[in-house]
N, C-alpha and C positions, 0 to 999 in steps of 0.2 A: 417521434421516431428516432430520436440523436442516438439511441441506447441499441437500435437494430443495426444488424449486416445486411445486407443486400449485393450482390454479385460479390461477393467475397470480402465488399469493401466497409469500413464500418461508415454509416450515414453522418456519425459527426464529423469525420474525415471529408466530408462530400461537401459539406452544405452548414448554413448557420443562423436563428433565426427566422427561420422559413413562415411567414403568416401569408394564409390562405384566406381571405376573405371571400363576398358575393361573386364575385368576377372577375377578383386578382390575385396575382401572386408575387409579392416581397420577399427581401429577404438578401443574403448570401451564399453564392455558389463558391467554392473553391476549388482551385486550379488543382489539375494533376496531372501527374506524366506521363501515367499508363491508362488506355482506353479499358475499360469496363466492358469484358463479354457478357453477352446477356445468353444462357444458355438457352434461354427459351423463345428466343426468335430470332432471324438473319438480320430481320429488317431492322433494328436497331441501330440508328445511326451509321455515319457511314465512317468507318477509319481512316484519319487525317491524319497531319501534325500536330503533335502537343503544344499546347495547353488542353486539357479536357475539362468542360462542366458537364456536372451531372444534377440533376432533380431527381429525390427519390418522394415516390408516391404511393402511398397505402390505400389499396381499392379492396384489402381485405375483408370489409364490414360491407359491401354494398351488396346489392342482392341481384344477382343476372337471371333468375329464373325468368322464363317466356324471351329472351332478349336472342337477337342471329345474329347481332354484331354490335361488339362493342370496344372500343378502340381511342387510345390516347395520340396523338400527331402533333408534333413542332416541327416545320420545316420539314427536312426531308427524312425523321424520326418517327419512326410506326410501332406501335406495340398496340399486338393483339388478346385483349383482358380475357375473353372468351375460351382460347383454349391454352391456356397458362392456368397450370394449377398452383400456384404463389401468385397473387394475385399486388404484391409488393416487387415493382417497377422502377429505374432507373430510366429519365431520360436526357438524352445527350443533349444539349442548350448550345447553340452554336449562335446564335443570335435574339439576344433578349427584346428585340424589336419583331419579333414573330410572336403572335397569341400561339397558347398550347390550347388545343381544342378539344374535346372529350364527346366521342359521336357515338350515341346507342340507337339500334333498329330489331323494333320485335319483327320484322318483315313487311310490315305496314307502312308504318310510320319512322321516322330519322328526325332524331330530336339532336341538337347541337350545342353543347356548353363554350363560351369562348371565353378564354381568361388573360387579361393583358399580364403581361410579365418584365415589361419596361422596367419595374421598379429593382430586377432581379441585379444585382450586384455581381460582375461577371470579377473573380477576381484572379 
C-alpha cells in the first residue's frame, strides 16, 4: 500500500515496512503534525497534540456480505468498515502497547481478531 493516498495523505508518508503477520503487527509509523480527517467517520481518534501516528489498512479485498457489524478499535479509535464505502482506513496509534482488534458480527455470533502491535515503531 506505500504507492496509495489515503485521507489525502500519501501512505509512504505514514508508515514504513509495515509486516502483518498471524496476530501481529511490525513495522514503522511516522510522526506528523497535522491530524488525518477521516471523512467518513467522527469517531476516528480523538484530536490532541502533535506528534500523530497513523496505520493505514486495506479491508478492500474482504468480503462483508451477511456481516451487521464490522469494525477496527485501538484505544479510543473506531472505525466502522460496514458503512464506509472505501473500505481503506487510517488508524490513529496513540499507544503501541494497545492490541488493534478487528470485531465482525452477522448478528449471531462476535468473532474477535486481536493483534499485538508492541513491535509498532512509534517514531
Amino acid at each position: 500500500m506505500s504507492s496509495d493516498t489515503i485521507g489525502h495523505v500519501p501512505v509512504s508518508d505514514l508508515q514504513s515496512n509495515i509486516d502483518i503477520n498471524v496476530m501481529s503487527i511490525s513495522g514503522t509509523l511516522n510522526a506528523i503534525d497535522e491530524w488525518v480527517w477521516d471523512p467518513y467517520s467522527f469517531e476516528h481518534g480523538v484530536i490532541g497534540e502533535p506528534s500523530y501516528h497513523f496505520l493505514a489498512l486495506d479491508f478492500t479485498d474482504n468480503n462483508f456480505a451477511g456481516l451487521t457489524m464490522a469494525q477496527v478499535s485501538q484505544d479510543v479509535s473506531v472505525v466502522d468498515l460496514l458503512n464506509r464505502e472505501v473500505k481503506k482506513i487510517l488508524m490513529e496509534i496513540k499507544d503501541a502497547n494497545k492490541p488493534l482488534i478487528i470485531t465482525q458480527s452477522n448478528g449471531i455470533d462476535i468473532k474477535q481478531q486481536i493483534f499485538d502491535i508492541n513491535e509498532l515503531i512509534l517514531e
